[in-house]
C-alpha positions as CSV (number, residue, x, y, z in Angstrom):
1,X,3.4,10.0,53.6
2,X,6.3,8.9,51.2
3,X,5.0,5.4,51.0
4,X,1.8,6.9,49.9
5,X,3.7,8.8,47.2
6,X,5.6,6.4,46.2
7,X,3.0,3.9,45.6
8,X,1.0,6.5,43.5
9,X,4.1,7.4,41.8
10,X,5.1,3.3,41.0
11,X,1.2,2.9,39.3
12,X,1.5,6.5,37.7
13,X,5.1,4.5,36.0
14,X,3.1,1.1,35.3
15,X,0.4,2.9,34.0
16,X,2.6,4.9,31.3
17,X,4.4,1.6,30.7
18,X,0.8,-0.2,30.0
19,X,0.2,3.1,28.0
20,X,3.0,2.6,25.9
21,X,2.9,-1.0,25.4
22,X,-0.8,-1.4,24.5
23,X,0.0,1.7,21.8
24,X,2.8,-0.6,20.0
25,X,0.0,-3.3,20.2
26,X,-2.3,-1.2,18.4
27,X,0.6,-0.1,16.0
28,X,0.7,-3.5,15.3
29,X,-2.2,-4.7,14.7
30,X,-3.0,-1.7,12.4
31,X,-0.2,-2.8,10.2
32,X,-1.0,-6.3,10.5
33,X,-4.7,-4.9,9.3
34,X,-2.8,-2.9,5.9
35,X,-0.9,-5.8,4.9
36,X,-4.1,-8.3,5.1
37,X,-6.3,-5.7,2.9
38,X,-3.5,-5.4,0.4
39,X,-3.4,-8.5,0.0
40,X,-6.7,-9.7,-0.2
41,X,-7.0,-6.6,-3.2
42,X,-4.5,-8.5,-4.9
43,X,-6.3,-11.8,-4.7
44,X,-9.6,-10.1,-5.8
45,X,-7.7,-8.7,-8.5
46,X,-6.5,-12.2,-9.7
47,X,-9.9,-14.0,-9.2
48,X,-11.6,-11.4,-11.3
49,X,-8.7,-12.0,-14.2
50,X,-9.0,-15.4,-13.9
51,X,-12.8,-15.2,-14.2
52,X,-12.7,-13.0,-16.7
53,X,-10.4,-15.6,-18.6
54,X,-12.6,-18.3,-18.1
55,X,-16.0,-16.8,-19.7
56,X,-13.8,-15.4,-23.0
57,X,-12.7,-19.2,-23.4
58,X,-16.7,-20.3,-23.1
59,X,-17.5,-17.5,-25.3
60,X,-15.3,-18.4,-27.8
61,X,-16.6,-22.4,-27.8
């Protein structure tokens, strides 16, 4: 009976441990995921002054 136990006891423990693990994976990749949309906002922003540069220099040829 204490094998028994102890086995369910020692998957309960890996289980919490995969848990735990795959929740700091996620935490990760969620920040991972904030820093890539900032940035590509920024680009966006950029491109569109840049574009917006371009057609006042045609406009004024």
């Amino acid at each position: 009976m204490n094998l028994k136990k102890l086995i369910k006891e020692e998957k309960a423990q890996i289980s919490v441990e995969l848990i735990i693990v795959l929740a700091a994976v996620v935490a990760v990749v969620l920040v991972l995921v904030s820093q890539l949309q900032s940035t590509s906002d920024q680009g966006a922003k950029k491109i569109e002054k840049t574009a917006k540069d371009v057609f006042e220099k045609i406009d004024k040829i």
